[in-house]
C-alpha positions in Angstrom: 1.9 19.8 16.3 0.0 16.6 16.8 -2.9 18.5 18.9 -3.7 20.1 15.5 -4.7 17.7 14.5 -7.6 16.5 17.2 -10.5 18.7 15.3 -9.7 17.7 11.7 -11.3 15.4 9.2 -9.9 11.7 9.0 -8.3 12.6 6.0 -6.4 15.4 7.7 -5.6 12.8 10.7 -4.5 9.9 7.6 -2.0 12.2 6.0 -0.7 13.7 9.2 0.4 9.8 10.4 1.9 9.1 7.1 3.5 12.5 7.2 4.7 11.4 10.6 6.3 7.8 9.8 7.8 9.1 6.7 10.0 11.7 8.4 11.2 8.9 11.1 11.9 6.7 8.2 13.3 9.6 6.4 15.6 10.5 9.2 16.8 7.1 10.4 17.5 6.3 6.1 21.3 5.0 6.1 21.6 4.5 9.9 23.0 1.3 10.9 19.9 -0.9 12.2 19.9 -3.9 13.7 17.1 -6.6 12.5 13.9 -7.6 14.7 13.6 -11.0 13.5 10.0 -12.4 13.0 10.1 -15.7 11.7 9.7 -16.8 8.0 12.6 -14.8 6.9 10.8 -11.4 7.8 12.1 -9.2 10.2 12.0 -5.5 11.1 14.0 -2.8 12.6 14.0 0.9 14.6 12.7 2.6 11.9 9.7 0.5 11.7 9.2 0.5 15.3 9.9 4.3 15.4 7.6 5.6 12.3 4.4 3.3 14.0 5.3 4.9 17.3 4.8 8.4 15.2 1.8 7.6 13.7 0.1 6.3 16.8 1.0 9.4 18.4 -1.0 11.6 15.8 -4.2 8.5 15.9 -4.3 8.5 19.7 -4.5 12.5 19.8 -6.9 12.7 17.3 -8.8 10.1 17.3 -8.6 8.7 21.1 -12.0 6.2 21.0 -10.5 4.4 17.7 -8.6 1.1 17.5 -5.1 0.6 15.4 -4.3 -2.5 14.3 -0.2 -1.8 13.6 1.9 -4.0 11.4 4.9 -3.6 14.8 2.6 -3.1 18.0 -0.4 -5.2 16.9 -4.1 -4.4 17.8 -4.8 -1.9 20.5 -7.4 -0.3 21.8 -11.1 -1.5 22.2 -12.1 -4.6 20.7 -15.4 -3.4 20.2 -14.0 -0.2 18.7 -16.8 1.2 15.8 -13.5 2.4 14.1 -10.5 1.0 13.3 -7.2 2.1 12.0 -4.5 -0.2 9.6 -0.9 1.0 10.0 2.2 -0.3 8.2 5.0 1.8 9.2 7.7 1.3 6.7 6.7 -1.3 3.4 9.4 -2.5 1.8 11.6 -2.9 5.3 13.8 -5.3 2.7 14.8 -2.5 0.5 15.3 0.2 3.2 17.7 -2.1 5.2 19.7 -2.5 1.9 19.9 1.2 1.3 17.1 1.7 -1.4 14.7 4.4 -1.1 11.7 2.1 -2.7 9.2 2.1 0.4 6.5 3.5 1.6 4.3 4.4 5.1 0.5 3.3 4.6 -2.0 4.5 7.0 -5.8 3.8 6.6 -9.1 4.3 8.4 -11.3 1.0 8.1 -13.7 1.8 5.2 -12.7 5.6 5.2 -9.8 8.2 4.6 -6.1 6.9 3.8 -2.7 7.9 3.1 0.5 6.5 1.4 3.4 8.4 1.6 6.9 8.3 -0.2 9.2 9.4 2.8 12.1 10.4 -0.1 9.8 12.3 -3.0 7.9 14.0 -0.2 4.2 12.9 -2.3 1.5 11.4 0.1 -1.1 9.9 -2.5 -4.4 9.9 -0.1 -8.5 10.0 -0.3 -11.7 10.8 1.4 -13.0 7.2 0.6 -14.6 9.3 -2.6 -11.7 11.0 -4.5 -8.1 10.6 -4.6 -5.1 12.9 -4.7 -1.6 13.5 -4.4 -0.2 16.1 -2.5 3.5 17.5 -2.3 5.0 20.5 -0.2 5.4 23.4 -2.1 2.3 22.5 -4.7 -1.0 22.3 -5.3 -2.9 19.5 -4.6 -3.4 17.3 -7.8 -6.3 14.8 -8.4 -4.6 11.1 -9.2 -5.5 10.4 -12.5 -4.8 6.4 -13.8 -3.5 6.0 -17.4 -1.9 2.2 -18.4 -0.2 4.5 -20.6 3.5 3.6 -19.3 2.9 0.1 -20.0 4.5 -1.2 -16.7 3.2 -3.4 -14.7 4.7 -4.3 -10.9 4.3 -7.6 -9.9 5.0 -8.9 -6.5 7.4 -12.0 -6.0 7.7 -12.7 -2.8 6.4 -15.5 -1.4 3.9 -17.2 0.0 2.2 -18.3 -3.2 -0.9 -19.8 -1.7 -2.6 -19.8 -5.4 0.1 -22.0 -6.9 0.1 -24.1 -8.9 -2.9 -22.6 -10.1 -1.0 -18.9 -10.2 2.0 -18.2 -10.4 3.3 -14.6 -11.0 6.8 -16.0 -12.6 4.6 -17.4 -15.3 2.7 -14.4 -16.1 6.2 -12.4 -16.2 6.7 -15.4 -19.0 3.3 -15.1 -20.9 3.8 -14.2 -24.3 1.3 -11.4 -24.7 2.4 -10.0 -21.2 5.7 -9.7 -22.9 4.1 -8.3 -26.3 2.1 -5.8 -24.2 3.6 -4.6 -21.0 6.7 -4.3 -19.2 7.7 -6.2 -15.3 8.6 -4.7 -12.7 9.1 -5.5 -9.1 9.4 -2.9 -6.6 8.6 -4.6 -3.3 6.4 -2.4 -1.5 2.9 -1.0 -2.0 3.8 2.3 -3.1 3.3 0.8 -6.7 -0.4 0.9 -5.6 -0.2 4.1 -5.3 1.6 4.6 -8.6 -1.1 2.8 -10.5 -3.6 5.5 -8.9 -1.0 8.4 -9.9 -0.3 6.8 -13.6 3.0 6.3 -13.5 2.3 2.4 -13.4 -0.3 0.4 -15.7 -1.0 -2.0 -13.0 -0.1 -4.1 -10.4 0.0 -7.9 -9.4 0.1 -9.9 -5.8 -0.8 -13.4 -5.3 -2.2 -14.0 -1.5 -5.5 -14.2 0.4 -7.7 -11.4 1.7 -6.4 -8.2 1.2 -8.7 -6.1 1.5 -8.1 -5.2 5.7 -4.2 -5.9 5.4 -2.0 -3.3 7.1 0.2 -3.3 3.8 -2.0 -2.7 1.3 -5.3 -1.3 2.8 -4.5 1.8 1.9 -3.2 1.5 -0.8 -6.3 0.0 -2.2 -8.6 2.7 -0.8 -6.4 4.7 -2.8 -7.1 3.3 -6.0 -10.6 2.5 -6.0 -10.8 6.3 -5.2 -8.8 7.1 -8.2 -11.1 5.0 -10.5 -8.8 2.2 -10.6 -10.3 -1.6 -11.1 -9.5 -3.3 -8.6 -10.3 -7.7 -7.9 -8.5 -10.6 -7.0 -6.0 -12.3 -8.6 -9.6 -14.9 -9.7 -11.3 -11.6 -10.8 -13.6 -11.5 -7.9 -14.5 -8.4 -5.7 -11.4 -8.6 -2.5 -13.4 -9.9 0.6 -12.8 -12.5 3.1 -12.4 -15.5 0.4 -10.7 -13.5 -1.8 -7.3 -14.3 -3.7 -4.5 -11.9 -3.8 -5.5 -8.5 -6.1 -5.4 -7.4 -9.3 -5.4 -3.6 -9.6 -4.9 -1.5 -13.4 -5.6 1.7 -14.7 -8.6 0.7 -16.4 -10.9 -2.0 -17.9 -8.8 -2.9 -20.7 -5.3 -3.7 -18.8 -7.4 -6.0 -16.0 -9.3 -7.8 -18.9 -5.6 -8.5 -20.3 -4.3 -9.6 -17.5 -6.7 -12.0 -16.2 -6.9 -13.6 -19.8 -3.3 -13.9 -19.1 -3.8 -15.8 -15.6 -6.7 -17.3 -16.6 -4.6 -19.3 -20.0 -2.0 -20.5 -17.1 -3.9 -22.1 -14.8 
């Protein structure tokens, strides 16, 4: 099944590796895991290590030259590699340990194709690098289509804050227009970038530095900015190497508001 996959088109090779982490994660969902500590309070377990074992498996046959930078096995490969591929295995490894079904399996090609895929509604939201779409067994493929019409907004809490005092997402959660206008949420993984692509969220909120080549939310941002989404840092800039967490809504209106909103707490 993997060798299909050598001829196709990145995009083809993206969804195949998501496709390929999210039934490991799928399958190993309620087993009793034990934690792969990593310092800091973050940690791991089989699953992760499992799913990014899958996905290198459909990367290597496909696209054997290319370098993988995994969030489990680290970079391998060529250093001097022309093409590189982010994978996070399992995001939100915190809710899957606990039981909940809020993660996701993010594989993206450097400046190209990527894929996000929900391992328990079966949806893999993915793109070219020039359109964006979400595809399910048993359907059509749909184009992802952002609306801020739900009014929620995920915003991620967990730490580090390397913009405070300056920004802090507890105080936009506080704001009094963010309360007037939107409502919080706080999933934990980057699926909710992919849900602000698909419409089903009006935008979403992460303090941190460059984001832009991270294994969690590369693709998730290719995604978007695919989708039409606006996407910046948490200062409004474009996301590059001195950038400052990301800001990504539905449209032009919802960033403007919420960056009015960051900018009157710093």
């Amino acid at each position: 099944m993997i060798n299909s996959y050598a001829s196709g088109d990145d995009v083809s090779v993206a969804i195949a590796g998501a496709r390929a982490g999210a039934v490991v994660v799928r399958t190993m969902y309620g087993q009793r895991l034990n934690r792969i500590d990593k310092g800091a309070g973050d940690f791991a377990t089989a699953a992760d290590v499992e799913a990014e074992k899958a996905i290198l498996g459909v990367i290597r046959a496909a696209r054997p030259d290319d370098a993988v930078l995994g969030e489990e096995g680290g970079q391998q490969g060529a250093a001097d590699a022309g093409r590189q591929w982010l994978v996070d295995p399992l995001c939100g490894t915190l809710n899957y340990a606990v039981g909940s079904m809020l993660v996701a399996v993010n594989v993206a090609l450097c400046e190209g194709a990527a894929a996000v895929a929900d391992p328990f509604s079966g949806e893999v939201f993915f793109t070219d690098g020039e359109t964006a779409w979400v595809r399910q067994d048993g359907a059509d493929d749909a184009p992802l289509t952002p609306t801020p019409a739900t009014r929620l907004v995920d915003v991620n809490l967990d730490p580090p804050f390397p913009s405070a005092p300056g920004f802090r997402a507890v105080d936009l959660l506080a704001h009094p227009e963010f309360v007037e206008r939107f409502r919080p949420r706080v999933v934990s993984t980057t699926l909710a970038l992919a849900w602000v692509a698909a419409g089903k969220r009006a935008a979403y909120v992460t303090d941190g530095g460059d984001l832009s080549r991270s294994v969690h939310f590369a693709a998730g941002i290719a995604v978007c900015r695919a989708a039409g989404c606006v996407v910046t840092g948490i200062d409004g800039a474009p996301l590059g190497e001195a950038g400052r967490g990301l800001v990504v809504a539905a449209d032009d209106e919802t960033h403007g508001l919420l960056m009015s909103m960051m900018r009157s707490r710093s």
